[in-house]
C-alpha positions as CSV (number, residue, x, y, z in Angstrom):
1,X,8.8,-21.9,4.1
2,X,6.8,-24.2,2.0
3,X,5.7,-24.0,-1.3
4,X,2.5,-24.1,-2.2
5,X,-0.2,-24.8,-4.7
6,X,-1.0,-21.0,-5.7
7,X,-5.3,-22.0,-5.7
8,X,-5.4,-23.0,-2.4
9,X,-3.4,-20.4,-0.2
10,X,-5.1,-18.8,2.9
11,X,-4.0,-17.5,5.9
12,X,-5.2,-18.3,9.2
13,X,-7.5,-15.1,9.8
14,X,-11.4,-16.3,9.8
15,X,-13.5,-14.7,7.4
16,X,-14.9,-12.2,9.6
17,X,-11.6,-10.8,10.4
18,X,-10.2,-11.3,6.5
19,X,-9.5,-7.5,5.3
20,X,-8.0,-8.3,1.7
21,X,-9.4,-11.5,-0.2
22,X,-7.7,-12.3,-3.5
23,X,-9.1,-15.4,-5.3
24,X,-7.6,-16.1,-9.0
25,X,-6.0,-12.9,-10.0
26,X,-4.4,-13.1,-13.8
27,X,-3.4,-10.3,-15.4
28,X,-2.3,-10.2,-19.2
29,X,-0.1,-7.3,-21.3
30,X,0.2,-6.6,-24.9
31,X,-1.2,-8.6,-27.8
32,X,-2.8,-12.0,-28.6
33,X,0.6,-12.6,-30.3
34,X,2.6,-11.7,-27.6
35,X,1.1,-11.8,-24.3
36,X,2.9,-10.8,-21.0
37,X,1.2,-12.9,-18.4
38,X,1.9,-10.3,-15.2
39,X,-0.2,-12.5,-13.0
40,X,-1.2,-15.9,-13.2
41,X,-4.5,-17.3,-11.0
42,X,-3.3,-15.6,-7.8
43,X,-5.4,-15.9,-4.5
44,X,-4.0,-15.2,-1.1
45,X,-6.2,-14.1,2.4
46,X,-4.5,-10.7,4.5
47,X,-6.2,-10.5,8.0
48,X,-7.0,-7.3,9.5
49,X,-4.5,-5.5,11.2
50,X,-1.6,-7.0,9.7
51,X,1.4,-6.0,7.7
52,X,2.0,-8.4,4.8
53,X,5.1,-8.1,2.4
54,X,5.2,-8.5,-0.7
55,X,8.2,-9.9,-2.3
56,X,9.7,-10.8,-5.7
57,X,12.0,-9.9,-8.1
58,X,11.6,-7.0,-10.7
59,X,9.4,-8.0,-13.0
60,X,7.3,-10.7,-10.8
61,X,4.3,-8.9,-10.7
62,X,4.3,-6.9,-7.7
63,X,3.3,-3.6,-8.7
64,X,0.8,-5.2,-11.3
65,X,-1.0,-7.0,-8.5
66,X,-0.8,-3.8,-5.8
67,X,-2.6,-1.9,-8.6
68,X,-5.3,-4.5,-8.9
69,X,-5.8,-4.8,-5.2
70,X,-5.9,-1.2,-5.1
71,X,-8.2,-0.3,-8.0
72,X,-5.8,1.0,-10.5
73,X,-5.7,-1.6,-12.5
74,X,-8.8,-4.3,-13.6
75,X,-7.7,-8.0,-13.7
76,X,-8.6,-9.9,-16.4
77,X,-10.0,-12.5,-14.3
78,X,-10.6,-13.1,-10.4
79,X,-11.4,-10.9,-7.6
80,X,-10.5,-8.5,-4.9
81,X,-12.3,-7.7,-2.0
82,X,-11.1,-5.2,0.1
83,X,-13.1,-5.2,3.5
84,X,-16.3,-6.4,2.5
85,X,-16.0,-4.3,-0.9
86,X,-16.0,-6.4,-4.4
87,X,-13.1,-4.1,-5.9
88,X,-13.6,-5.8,-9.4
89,X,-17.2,-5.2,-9.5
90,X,-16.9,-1.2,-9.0
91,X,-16.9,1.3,-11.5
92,X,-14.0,3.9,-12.1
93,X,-16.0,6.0,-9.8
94,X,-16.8,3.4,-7.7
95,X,-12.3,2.5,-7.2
96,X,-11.7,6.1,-7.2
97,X,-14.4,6.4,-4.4
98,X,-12.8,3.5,-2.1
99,X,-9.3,5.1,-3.1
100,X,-10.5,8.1,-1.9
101,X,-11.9,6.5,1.4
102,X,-10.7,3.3,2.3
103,X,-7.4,2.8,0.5
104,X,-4.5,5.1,0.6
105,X,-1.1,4.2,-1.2
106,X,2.6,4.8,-0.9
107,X,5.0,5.1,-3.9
108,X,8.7,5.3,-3.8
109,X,8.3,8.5,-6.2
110,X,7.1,10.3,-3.4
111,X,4.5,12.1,-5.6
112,X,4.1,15.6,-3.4
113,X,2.8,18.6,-5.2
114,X,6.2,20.8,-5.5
115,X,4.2,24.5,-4.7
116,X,2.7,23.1,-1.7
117,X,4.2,22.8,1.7
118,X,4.3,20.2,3.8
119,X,1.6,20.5,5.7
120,X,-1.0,21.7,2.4
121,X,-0.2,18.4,1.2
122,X,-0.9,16.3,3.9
123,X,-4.0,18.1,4.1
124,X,-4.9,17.6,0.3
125,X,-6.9,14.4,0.4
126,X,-8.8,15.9,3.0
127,X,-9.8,19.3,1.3
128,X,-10.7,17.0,-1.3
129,X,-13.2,15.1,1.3
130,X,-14.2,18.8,2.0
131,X,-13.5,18.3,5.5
132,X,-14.4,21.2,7.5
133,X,-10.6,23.7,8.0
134,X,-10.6,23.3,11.6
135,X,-10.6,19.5,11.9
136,X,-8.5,19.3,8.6
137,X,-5.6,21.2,10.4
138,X,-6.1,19.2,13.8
139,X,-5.5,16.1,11.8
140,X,-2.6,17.2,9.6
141,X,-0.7,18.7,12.8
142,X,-1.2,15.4,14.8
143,X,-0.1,13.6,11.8
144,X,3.0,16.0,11.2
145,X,3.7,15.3,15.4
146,X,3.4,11.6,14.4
147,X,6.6,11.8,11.4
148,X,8.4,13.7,13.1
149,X,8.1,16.6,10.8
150,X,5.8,19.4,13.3
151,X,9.0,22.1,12.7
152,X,9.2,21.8,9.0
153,X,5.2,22.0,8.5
154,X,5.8,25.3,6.4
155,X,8.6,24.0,4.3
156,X,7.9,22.2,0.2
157,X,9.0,19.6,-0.8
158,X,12.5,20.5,-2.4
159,X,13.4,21.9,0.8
160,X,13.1,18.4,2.5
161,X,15.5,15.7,2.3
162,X,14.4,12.4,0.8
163,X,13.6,10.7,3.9
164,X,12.0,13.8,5.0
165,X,9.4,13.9,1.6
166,X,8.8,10.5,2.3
167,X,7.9,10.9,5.8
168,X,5.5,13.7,4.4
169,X,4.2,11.2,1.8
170,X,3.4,8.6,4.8
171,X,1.3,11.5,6.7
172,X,-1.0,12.0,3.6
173,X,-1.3,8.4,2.9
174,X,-2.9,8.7,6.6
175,X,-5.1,11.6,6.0
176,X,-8.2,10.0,5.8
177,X,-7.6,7.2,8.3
178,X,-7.5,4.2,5.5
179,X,-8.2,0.7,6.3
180,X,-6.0,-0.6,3.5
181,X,-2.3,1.1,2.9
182,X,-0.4,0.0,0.0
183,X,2.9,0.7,0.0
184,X,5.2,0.1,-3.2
185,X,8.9,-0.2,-2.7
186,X,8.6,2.8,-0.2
187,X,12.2,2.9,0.4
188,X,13.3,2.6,-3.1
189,X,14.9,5.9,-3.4
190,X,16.4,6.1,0.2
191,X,19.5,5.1,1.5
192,X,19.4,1.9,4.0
193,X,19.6,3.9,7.3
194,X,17.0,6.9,6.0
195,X,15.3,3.6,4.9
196,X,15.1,1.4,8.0
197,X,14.0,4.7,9.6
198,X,10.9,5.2,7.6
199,X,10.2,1.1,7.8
200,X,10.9,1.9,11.4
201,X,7.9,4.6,10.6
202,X,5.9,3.0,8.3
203,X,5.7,0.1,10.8
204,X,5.3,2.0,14.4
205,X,2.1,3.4,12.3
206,X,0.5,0.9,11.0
207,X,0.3,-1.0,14.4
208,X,-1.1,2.8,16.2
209,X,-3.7,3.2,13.4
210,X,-4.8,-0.2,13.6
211,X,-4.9,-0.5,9.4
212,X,-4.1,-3.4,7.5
213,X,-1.0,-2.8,4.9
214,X,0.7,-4.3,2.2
215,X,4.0,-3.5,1.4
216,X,6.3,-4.3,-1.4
217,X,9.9,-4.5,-0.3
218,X,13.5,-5.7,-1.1
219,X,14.2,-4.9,2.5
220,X,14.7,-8.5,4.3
221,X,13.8,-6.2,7.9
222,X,10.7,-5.3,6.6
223,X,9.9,-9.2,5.3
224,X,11.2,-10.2,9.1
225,X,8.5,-7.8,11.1
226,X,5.8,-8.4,8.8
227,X,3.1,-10.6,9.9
228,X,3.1,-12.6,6.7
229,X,5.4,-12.6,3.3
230,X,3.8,-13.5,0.4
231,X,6.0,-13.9,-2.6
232,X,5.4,-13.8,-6.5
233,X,7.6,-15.5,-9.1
234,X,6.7,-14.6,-13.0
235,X,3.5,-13.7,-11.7
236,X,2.6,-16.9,-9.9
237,X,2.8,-17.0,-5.9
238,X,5.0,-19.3,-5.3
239,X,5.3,-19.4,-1.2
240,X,3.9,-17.6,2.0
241,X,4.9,-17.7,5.3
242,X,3.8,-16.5,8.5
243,X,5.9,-13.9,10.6
């Protein structure tokens, strides 16, 4: 790997085939007096179809920067494109709208609504898409088939294991076929073999659906499947690398 000068990364993929564009991302905390510069002036290229990790340590900005790429944080400067789609430039309704539609995420607090079972909350970003009940439980059983998860489809979330509410939190992320997945430390709370399993998962997935993902990791056999790696140091990037 080679380091490089932060303003003038780009990956290979040609334009028509970039999915995420990042060009001079900074991102400032607290006060005039005592700034915490999250990101510093970071620009990077992800081509379609391709899993990227993100690396760094806690602290380097990875979260900060998977929120702004996502829309749930504004930068203070730069932008974020996401197929086509000035992120920056959007309103609220606007990033909840390409949330809702284009962008699904993955947390390592799985996030699953406790009273529902697995299979209502795989189904919930659909209901809100109001799609129709018939297609709506067509798509949450294939995607149940796909985790592995078809026999506990009735079962909530405290009666799964963690790799199991994961698994359930990777079908919903998929609910409305997204073009983007962002995935932050998505094996955080797992042990390492429920974790390779759902990176086992997580990747198998992303290569069937055809989407483009980002995923933060500490996991070096995520960073040595994915296509590229780009890593942040006190909010700079400070090297990428190709897979």
């Amino acid at each position: 790997m080679t380091a490089l000068n932060p303003s003038l990364v780009r990956f290979d993929a040609l334009p028509h085939d970039v999915m995420v564009e990042v060009t001079g991302v900074s991102r400032t905390y607290g006060s005039k007096a005592a700034p915490v510069h999250a990101l510093t002036e970071v620009s990077f290229h992800i081509g379609r179809g391709e899993l990227a990790a993100l690396v760094g340590r806690s602290g380097s900005g990875k979260t900060t920067l998977l929120n702004c790429i996502g829309g749930l944080d504004k930068p203070d400067s730069g932008t974020v494109v996401i197929d086509g789609t000035t992120v920056t430039k959007l309103s609220e309704q606007g990033r909840t709208t390409l949330r809702r539609d284009k962008v699904a995420f993955i947390f390592q607090t799985f996030g699953l609504v406790p009273m529902l079972s697995a299979a209502e909350n795989i189904g919930l970003p659909m209901r809100l898409r109001k799609v129709p009940s018939a297609e709506r439980e067509q798509r949450v059983a294939h995607l149940l088939e796909l985790v592995g998860l078809s026999a506990h489809a009735l079962q909530r979330p405290g009666e799964l294991s963690g790799g199991q509410q994961q698994r359930v939190a990777i079908a919903r992320s998929l609910a409305n076929s997204p073009r983007l997945l962002i995935a932050d430390e998505p094996t955080g709370q797992l042990d390492a073999e429920t974790g390779n399993q759902v990176m086992d998962l997580l990747e198998s997935l992303v290569r069937a659906e055809g989407m483009t993902a980002i995923v933060s990791t500490h996991d070096p056999s995520l960073v040595a499947r994915a296509d590229h790696t780009i890593r942040l140091a006190d909010g700079h990037l400070s090297e990428e690398s190709e897979g």
